[in-house]
C-alpha positions in Angstrom: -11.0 -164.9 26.2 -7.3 -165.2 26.4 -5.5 -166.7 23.4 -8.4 -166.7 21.6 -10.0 -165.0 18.6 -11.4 -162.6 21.1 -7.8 -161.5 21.4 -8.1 -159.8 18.2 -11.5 -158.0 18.3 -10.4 -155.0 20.2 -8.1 -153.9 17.7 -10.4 -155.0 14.8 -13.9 -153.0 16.3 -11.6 -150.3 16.5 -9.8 -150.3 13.1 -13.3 -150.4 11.7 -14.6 -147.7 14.0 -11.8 -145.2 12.6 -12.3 -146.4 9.3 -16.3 -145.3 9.0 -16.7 -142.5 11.9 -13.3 -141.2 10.7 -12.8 -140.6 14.5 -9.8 -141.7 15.6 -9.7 -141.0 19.1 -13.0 -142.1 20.3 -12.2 -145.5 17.9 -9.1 -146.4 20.3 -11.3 -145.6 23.3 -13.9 -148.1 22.6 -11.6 -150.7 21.4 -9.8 -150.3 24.3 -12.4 -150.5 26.9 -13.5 -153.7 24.8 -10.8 -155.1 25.2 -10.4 -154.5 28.9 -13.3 -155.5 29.7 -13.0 -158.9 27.9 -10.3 -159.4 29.5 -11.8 -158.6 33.3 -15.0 -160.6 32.8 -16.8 -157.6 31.8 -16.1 -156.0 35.9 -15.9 -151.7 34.5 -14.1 -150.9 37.4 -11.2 -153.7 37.2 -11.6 -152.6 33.5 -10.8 -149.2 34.0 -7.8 -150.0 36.1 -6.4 -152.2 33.6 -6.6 -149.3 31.0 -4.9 -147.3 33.6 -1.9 -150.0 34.4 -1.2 -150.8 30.9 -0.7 -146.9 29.6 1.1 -145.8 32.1 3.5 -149.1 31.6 3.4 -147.9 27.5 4.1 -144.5 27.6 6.7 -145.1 31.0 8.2 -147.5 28.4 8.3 -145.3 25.1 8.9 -142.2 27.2 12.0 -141.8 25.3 9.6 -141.3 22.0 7.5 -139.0 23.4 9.9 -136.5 24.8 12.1 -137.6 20.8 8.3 -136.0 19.4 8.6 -133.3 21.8 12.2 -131.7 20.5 11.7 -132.4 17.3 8.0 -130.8 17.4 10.0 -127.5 18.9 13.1 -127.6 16.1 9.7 -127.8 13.7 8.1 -125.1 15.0 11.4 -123.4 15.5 12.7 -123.8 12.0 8.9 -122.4 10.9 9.0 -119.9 13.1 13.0 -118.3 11.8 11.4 -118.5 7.8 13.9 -120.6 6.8 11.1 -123.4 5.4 9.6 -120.0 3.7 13.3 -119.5 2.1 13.7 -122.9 1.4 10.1 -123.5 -0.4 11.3 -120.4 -2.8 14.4 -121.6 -3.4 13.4 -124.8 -4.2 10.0 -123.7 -6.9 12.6 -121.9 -8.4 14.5 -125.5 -9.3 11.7 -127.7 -8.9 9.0 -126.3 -11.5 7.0 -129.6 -11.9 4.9 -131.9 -9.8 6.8 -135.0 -11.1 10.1 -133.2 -9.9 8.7 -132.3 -6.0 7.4 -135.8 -5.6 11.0 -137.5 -6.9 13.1 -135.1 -4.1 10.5 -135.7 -2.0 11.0 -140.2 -2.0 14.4 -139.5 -2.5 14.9 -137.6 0.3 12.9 -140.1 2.0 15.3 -143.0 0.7 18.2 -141.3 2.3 17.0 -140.8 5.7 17.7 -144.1 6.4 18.5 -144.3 10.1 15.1 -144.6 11.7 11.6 -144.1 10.9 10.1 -142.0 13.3 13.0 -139.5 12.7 12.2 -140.1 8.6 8.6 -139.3 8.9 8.8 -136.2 10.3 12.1 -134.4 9.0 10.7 -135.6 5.4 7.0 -134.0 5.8 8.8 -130.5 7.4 11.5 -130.2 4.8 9.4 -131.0 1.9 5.9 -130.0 2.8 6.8 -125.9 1.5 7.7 -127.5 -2.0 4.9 -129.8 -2.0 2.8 -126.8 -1.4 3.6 -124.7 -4.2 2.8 -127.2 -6.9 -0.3 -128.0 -5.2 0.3 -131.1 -4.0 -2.1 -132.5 -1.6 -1.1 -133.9 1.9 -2.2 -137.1 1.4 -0.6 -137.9 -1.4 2.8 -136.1 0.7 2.0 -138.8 3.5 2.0 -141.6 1.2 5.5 -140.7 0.0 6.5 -140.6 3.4 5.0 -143.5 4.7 6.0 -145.9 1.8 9.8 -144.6 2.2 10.3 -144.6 6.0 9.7 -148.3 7.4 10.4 -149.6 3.6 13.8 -148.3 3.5 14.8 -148.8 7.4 13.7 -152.2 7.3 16.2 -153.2 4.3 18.9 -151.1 5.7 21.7 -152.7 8.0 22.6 -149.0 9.6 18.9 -148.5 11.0 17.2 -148.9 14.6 14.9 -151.9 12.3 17.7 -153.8 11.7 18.8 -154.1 15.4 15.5 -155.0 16.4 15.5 -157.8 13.7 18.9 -159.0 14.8 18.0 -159.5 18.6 14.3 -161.2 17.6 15.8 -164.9 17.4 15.6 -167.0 19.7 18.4 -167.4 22.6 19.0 -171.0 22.2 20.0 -170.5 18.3 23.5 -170.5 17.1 22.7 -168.3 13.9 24.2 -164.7 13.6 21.2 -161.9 14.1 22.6 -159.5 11.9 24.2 -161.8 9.1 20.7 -163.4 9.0 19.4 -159.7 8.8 21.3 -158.9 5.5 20.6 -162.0 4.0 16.9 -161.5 4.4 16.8 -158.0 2.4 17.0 -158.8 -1.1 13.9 -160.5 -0.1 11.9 -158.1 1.1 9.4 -158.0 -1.5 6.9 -155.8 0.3 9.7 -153.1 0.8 11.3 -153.8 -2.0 8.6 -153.5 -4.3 6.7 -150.6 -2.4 10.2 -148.2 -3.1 9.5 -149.4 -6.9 6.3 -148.4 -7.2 6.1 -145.2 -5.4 8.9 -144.2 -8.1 6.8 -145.9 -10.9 3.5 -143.5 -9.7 6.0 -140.4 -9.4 7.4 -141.3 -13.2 3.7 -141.9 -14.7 2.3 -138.6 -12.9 -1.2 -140.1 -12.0 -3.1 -141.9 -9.2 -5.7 -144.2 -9.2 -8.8 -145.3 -6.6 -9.2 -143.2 -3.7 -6.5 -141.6 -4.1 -7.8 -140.5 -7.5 -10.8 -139.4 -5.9 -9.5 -137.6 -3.0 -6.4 -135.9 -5.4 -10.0 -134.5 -7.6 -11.2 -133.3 -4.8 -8.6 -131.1 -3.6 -7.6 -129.5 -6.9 -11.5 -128.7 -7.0 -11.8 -127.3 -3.8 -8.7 -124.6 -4.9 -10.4 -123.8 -7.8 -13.3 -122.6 -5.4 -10.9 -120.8 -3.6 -9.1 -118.9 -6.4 -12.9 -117.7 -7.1 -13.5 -116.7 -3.4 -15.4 -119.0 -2.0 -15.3 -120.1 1.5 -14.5 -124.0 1.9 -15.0 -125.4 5.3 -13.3 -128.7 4.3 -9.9 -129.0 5.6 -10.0 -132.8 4.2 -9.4 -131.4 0.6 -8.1 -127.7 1.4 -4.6 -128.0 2.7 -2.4 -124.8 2.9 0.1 -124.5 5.4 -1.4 -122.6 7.9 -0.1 -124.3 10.9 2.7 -122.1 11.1 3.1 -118.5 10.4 6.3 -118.1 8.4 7.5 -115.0 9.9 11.7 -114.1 10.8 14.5 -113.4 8.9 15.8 -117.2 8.2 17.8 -118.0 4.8 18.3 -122.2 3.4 21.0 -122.3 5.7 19.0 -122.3 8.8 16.6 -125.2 7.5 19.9 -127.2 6.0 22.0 -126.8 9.5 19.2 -128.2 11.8 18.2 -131.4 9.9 22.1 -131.9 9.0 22.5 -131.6 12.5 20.3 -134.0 13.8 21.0 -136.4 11.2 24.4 -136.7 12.0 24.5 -136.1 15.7 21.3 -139.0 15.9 24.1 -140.9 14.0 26.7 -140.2 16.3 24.3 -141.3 19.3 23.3 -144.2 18.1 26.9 -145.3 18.1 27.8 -143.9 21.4 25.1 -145.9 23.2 25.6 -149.0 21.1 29.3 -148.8 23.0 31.7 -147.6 20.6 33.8 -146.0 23.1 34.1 -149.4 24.8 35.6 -150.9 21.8 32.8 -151.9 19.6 32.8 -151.8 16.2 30.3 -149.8 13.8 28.2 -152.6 13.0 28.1 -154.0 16.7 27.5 -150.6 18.2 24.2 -150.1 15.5 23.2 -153.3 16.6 23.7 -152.9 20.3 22.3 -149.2 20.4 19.9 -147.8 22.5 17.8 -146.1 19.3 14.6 -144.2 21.1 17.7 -142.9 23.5 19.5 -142.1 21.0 16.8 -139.8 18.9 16.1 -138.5 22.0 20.3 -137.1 22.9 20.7 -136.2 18.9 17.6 -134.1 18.8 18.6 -132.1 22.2 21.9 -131.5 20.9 20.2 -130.2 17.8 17.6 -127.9 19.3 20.0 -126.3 21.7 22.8 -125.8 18.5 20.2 -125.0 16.6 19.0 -122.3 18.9 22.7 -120.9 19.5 22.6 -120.4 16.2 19.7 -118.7 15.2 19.5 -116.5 18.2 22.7 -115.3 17.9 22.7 -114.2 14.6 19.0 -112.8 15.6 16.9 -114.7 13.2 14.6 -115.0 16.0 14.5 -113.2 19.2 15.0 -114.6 22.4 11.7 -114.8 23.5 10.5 -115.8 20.0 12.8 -119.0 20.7 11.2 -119.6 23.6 8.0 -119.2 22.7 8.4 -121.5 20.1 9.5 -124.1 22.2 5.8 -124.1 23.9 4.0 -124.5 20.6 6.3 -127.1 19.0 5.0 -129.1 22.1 1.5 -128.0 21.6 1.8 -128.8 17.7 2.7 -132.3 18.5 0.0 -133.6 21.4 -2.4 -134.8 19.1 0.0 -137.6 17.2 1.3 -138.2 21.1 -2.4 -138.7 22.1 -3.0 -140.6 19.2 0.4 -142.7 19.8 -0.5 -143.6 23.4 -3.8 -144.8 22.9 -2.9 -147.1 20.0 0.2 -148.5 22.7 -2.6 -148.8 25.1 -4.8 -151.1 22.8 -1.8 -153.2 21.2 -0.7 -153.8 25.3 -4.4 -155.0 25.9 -4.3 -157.2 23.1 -0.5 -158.5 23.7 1.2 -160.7 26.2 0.2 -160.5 30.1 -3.4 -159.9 29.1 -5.2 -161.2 25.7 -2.4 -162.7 24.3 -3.4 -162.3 20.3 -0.1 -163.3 19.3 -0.5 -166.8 21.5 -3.7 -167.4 19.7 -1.7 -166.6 16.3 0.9 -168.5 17.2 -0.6 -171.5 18.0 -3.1 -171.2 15.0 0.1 -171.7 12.8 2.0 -174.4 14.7 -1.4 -176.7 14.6 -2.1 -176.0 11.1 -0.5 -178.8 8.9 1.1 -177.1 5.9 3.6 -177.8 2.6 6.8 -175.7 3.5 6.5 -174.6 0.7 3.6 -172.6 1.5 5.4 -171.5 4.7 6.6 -168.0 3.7 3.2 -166.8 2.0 1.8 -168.4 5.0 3.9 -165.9 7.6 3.6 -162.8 5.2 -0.2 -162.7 5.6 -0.2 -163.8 9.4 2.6 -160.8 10.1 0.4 -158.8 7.8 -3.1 -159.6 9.4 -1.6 -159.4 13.1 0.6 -156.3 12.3 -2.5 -154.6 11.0 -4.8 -155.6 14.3 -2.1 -155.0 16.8 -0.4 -151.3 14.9 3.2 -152.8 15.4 5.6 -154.3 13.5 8.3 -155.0 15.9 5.9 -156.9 18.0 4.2 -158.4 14.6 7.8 -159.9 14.2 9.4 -160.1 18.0 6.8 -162.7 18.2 6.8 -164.6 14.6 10.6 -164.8 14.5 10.9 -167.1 17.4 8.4 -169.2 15.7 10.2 -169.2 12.1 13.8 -170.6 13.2 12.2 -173.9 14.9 9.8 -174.5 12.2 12.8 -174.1 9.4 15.2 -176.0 11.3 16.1 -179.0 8.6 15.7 -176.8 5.8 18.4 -174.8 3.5 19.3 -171.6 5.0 18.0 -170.0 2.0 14.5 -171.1 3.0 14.8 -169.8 6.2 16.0 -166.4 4.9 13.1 -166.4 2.5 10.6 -166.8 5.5 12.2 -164.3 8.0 12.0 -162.1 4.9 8.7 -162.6 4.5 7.8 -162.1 8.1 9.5 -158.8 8.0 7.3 -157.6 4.3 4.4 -158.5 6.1 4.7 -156.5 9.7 6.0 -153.6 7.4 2.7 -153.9 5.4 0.4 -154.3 8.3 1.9 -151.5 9.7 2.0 -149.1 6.9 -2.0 -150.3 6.7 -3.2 -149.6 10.2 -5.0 -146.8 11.5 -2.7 -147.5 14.5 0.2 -148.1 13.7 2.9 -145.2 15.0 4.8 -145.0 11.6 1.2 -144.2 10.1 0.1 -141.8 12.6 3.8 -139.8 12.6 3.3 -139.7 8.5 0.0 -138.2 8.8 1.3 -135.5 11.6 4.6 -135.1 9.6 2.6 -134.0 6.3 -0.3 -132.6 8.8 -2.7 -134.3 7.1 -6.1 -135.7 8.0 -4.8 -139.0 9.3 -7.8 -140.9 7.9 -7.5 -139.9 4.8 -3.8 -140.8 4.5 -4.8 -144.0 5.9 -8.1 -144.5 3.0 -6.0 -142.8 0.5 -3.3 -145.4 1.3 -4.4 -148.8 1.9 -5.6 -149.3 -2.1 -1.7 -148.5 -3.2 -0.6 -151.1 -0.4 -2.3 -153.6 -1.4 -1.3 -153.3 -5.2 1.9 -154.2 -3.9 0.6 -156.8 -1.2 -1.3 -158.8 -3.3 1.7 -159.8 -6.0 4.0 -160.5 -2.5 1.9 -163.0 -1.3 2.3 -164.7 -4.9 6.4 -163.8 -5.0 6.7 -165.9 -1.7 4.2 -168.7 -2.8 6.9 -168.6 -6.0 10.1 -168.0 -3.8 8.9 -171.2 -1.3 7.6 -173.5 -3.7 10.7 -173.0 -6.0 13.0 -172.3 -2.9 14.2 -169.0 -5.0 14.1 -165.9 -3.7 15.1 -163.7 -6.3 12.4 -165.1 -8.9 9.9 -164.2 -6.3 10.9 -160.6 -6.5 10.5 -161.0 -10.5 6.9 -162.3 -10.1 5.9 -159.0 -7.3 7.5 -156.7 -9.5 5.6 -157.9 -12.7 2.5 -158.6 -10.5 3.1 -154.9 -9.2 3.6 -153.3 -12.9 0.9 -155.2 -14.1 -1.7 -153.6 -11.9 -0.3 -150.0 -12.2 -0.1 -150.2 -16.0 -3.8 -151.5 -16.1 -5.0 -148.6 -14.1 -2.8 -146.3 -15.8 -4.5 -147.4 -19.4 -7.5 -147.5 -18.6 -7.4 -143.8 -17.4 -5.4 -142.9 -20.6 -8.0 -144.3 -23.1 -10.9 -142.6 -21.0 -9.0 -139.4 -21.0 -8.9 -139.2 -16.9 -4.7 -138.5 -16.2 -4.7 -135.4 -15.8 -6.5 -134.5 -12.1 -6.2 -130.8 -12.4 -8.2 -130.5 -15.9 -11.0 -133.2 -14.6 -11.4 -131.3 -11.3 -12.0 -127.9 -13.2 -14.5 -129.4 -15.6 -16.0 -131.0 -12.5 -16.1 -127.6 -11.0 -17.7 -125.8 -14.2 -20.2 -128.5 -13.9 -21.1 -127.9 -10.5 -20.6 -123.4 -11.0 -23.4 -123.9 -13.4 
């Protein structure tokens, strides 16, 4: 079943599986047992120690993510734990008196965390998750923000982990320059591009539409039940943040300092390991760095300043920093379990064993096709694969390769138009998929139900997907990039304002005034 469409059940039964039972773990189980056992002749036992082989080969090989979840799970905690989110959150409702205006800080803060986006995901949902609380804004709609402004923005910035990754994808034989090709390929991003648009668009018109909708009714219904007393056993709809108790003595400072910190010293890691010290330039040493490492040496750094400094000045005890080092780590096993099982079923279904991306591969290079059609054509094959597989930098580690051969005879602003296109579709796959890392760290970083961010999601992503795959028909038809951008953004606006009409003539904006009628309906 190698190199077949079999390759790509696995992934697919177990998309689907998380999708209806809304249980993620036992999902990735059974896809990957499928897929082990398709790939063993259907034997259990050589089954079983396939599963075994590949995760311990993923997690020995993203070790330096885990332990990167680890610290920053304890500087979480640890930053809950002094009060200083508890300061912060006051501080800020004190400034930020509307939901437009949380939202806005909120993707703007998103924007400028720029540098990598597990490291986005999660500073972003702990800074911001206080503020997003007191206006009552639910955590799904937090882990959409966070989501559509952490891979978005790192994979259209040239000082990012992304953009390294892009830059050593081509093939070894070429003579083109990774990271000039890189830079030329961003103003073509249409799926990030557009994506950053609209989430500003949504913020600016203050409504939501499908499931989001729904789900956003919900919740504003189920703390109208509360503020009457009533006892809701629905964490779905009913987020407070109760995972931490805000207790200590902390003020803004000791919230600013650690993520400062880490920013900066993640920063100053990424350049040490990318050789600066050895003569390297900036732009050499962020493409030659050693990223996961480098999260991994900024965020120790951090958590040991970050301890000096609260200890010492007794915002927290000793022992209370200690302690708090235990349940940061405890906070964060379910994302890791989720993380390792969803390495574990894209390793099943990946090179050395189903080999999905040979069978993609070689369904493109058969097909007989207009190169025109070429870049739509790699945006919904990076899109479809990156959704199965829950990867992006494999979804385009193994399309790149493909793209440069393919182009070869064409303009150079062609190619850049089809590596671009590539790189809009992994990004939407992955911002799609149930198991893909970015989404499962955006769920954890807003701590919210990570189906729901996933349902709640997917409708918004494809009101940007839809116009990209008619930008790049556009952009390779025409061979013009930027006219493709015109016709997503348009396509984009079009659907948004549609949605946002038709609630304005039925009188269905504002969420908080349907959800109380709802509830008077339902009291009585």
């Amino acid at each position: 079943m190698e190199a077949t469409f079999w390759s790509l059940v696995p992934a697919i039964v177990a998309i689907v599986l998380a999708l209806i039972t809304k249980e993620v773990y036992i999902s990735l189980l059974t896809g990957i047992l499928g897929g082990a056992l398709f790939y063993t002749g259907f034997k259990l036992i050589p089954a079983i120690e396939t599963i075994v082989t590949i995760m311990s080969d993923k997690v020995g090989g993203n070790i330096n993510i885990i332990i990167f979840l680890v610290l920053l799970g304890m500087l979480v905690f640890l930053i809950q734990k002094s009060g200083a989110s508890a300061a912060y959150g006051s501080w800020a409702a004190k400034r930020i008196r509307t939901k437009r205006g949380a939202l806005g800080l909120t993707s703007l803060l998103g924007v400028l965390i720029f540098v990598d986006d597990y490291f986005n995901c999660l500073t972003v949902g702990t800074v911001m998750s206080p503020v997003t609380d007191k206006h009552k804004i639910s955590r799904a709609k937090l882990a959409y923000i966070i989501d559509s402004t952490a891979a978005p923005v790192c994979i259209i910035s040239p000082i990012s982990s992304w953009a390294a990754a892009v830059s050593s994808s081509l093939p070894e034989n070429t003579d083109l320059d990774g990271f000039s090709l890189f830079l030329s390929t961003i103003p073509f991003n249409l799926y990030a591009l557009v994506t950053l648009i609209m989430v500003f668009l949504i913020i600016g018109l203050n409504f939501d539409f499908s499931r989001m909708k729904r789900y956003e009714i919900n919740h504003w219904m189920a703390i109208h039940e509360r503020a009457e007393g009533k006892m809701i056993d629905d964490d779905n709809h009913l987020e407070q943040p109760e995972d931490f108790k805000i207790e200590g003595k902390g003020k803004i400072i000791d919230l600013v300092l650690p993520i400062v910190s880490l920013i900066i010293l993640c920063i100053l890691a990424m350049l040490y390991t990318g050789g600066i010290t050895e003569g390297n330039n900036i732009i050499d040493a962020f493409a030659n760095c050693d990223s996961s490492f480098s999260l991994v040496l900024g965020s120790v750094f951090t958590l040991i300043l970050t301890g000096v400094f609260y200890v010492a000045r007794r915002v927290v005890k000793f022992t209370e920093f200690t302690s708090a080092l235990a349940e940061g780590f405890k906070a964060m096993v379910p994302a890791i379990l989720i993380l390792t099982f969803a390495w574990t079923l894209s390793g099943v279904s990946g090179e050395g064993y189903l080999e999905s991306g040979v069978y993609v591969s070689n369904a493109i290079q058969n097909s007989a096709l207009s190169i025109g059609f070429i870049p739509a054509i790699f945006f919904l094959v990076a899109l479809g694969l990156s959704f199965a597989t829950g990867t992006s930098w494999g979804t385009f580690g193994i399309l790149i390769p493909m793209i440069v051969p393919v182009m070869q005879g064409h303009s150079y602003h062609l190619l850049s138009i089809s590596i671009a296109a590539c790189l809009a579709g992994s990004v939407c796959g992955d911002h799609i998929s149930p198991i893909s890392d970015t989404t499962i760290l955006s769920s954890a970083g807003a701590r919210c139900n990570h189906i729901d961010h996933v349902s709640t999601q997917i409708p918004y992503a494809l009101t940007v997907a839809i116009p990209c795959v008619f930008g790049y028909l556009v952009a390779g038809l025409t061979e013009n990039g930027w006219l493709g951008l015109i016709v997503s953004i348009i396509g984009m606006m079009l659907i948004v304002f549609f949605n946002y009409r038709k609630q304005k003539n039925q009188g269905l904006l504002d969420n908080e005034q349907i959800a109380r009628l709802a509830h008077q309906r339902k009291s009585e």
